[in-house]
Phi, psi and omega in degrees: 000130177280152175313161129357270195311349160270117181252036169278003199236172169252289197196158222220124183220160184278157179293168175219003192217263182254180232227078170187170188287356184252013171282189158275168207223143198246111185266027171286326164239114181215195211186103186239171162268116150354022228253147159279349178291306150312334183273301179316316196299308193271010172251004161278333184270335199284321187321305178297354195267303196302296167346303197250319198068048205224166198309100203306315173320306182294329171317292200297324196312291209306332154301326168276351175272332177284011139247340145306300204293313191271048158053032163278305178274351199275148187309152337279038184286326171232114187239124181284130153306137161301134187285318164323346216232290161286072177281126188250144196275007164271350167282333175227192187235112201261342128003268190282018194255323191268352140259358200240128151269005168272311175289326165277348174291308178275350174294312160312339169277321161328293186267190193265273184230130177243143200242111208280078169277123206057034127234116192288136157045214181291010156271341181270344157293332167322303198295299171311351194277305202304314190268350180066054158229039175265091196246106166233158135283312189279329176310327184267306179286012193228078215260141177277180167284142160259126161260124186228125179280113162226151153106055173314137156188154180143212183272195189273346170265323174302322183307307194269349158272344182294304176250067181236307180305268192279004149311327144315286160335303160329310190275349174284316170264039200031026191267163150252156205276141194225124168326143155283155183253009159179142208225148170282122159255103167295121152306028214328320204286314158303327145072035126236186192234172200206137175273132192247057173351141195300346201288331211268339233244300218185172181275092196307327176300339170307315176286314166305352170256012190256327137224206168341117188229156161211152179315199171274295156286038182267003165274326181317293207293309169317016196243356192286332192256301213231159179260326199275128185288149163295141131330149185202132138209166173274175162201168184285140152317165135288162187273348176233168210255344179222014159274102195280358176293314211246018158248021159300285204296323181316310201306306196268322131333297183300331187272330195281345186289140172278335180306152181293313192245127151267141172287096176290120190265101189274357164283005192207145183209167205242154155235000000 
């Protein structure tokens, strides 16, 4: 991306296609210069916009192309960004970057920006958390108690009620709720199993609402701020997933730890 201070350029955009100068451009993010030329572009796209009422991006595309052509806009006045460098998540496949930690690491070392594009609502906070690119400080060093559900595993409605049973649990025993990070998904149809992210299992905003959450990777991510470990221990799941009586001992476990994080163990349950 060029500087401020090179004025060979107006403004600068993320691709919306291809990795050239002749896709289209994602106006969620761009990089203008302070140009009286820039200034012509958005006030032609708001003007046609007043008009048509119409997709403000094919707008804005459609002015830029009608200031390349009279020689306003033409490279390098105007410049498409490398998707390597700018990255949009509709564009490449973020998919295996979100179980494997060596491929996120590096999409991460790789890029720029990454531009959570075709992710909706309470998934694109999800995401960002999930990649550490949520940069508070006091969030990570001032880390609240944690309930972290692990050895998640069953269908996809069983998976997703266990973490629904310990989003709950969290809020009962004043804790916050920390995602699992990967789950056994039993395959019925297929008569195998698959390590699942939590995202694949179930409608995760149901679950971000019923209180206080932190990612999966929130110890991974804590460690860019702080050096000092978190207190730990496990304790047993309950043994039934909707009977709230027989999720009293977790519950009462869960109240009695001094550790900063319980493990909730869904392979070994307590009565």
């Amino acid at each position: 991306m060029r500087p401020l201070e090179d004025t060979s350029w107006h403004i600068q955009f993320q691709s919306d296609k291809r990795d050239d100068q002749i896709s289209d451009v994602n106006i969620g993010w761009y990089w203008a210069r302070p140009t009286e030329t820039v200034r012509e572009y958005f006030l032609r796209s708001q003007a046609r916009w007043n008009e048509t009422y119409a997709w403000d991006q094919a707008i804005m595309n459609i002015i830029r192309w009608d200031m390349i052509a009279e020689g306003k806009l033409d490279y390098p006045k105007s410049i498409v960004l490398p998707l390597v460098d700018y990255k949009a998540t509709m564009l490449f496949d973020w998919q295996p970057a979100f179980t494997n930690l060596d491929v996120m690491d590096a999409m991460n070392n790789e890029g720029v920006l990454i531009h959570y594009t075709w992710v909706w609502d309470n998934r694109k906070t999800f995401v960002a958390k999930h990649f550490g690119h949520w940069l508070n400080v006091s969030y990570y060093v001032d880390s609240p108690l944690l309930l972290h559900p692990v050895n998640v595993a069953g269908t996809r409605n069983q998976i997703f009620q266990q973490i629904v049973r310990a989003a709950n649990i969290a809020v009962l025993c004043r804790r916050t709720f920390m995602f699992p990070w990967l789950m056994n998904e039993t395959l019925p149809e297929y008569n195998t199993w698959r390590m699942a992210p939590t995202h694949w299992v179930g409608e995760i905003g149901d679950v971000m609402r019923i209180g206080p959450w932190v990612e999966s990777t929130y110890i991974r991510n804590r460690r860019r701020f702080t050096d000092v470990n978190l207190t730990e221990e496990t304790i047993p799941g309950p043994p039934d997933l909707v009977d709230n009586w027989l999720a009293k001992p977790a519950v009462d476990a869960c109240l009695a730890s001094q550790s900063q994080i319980v493990n909730l163990d869904f392979s070994v349950t307590g009565l």
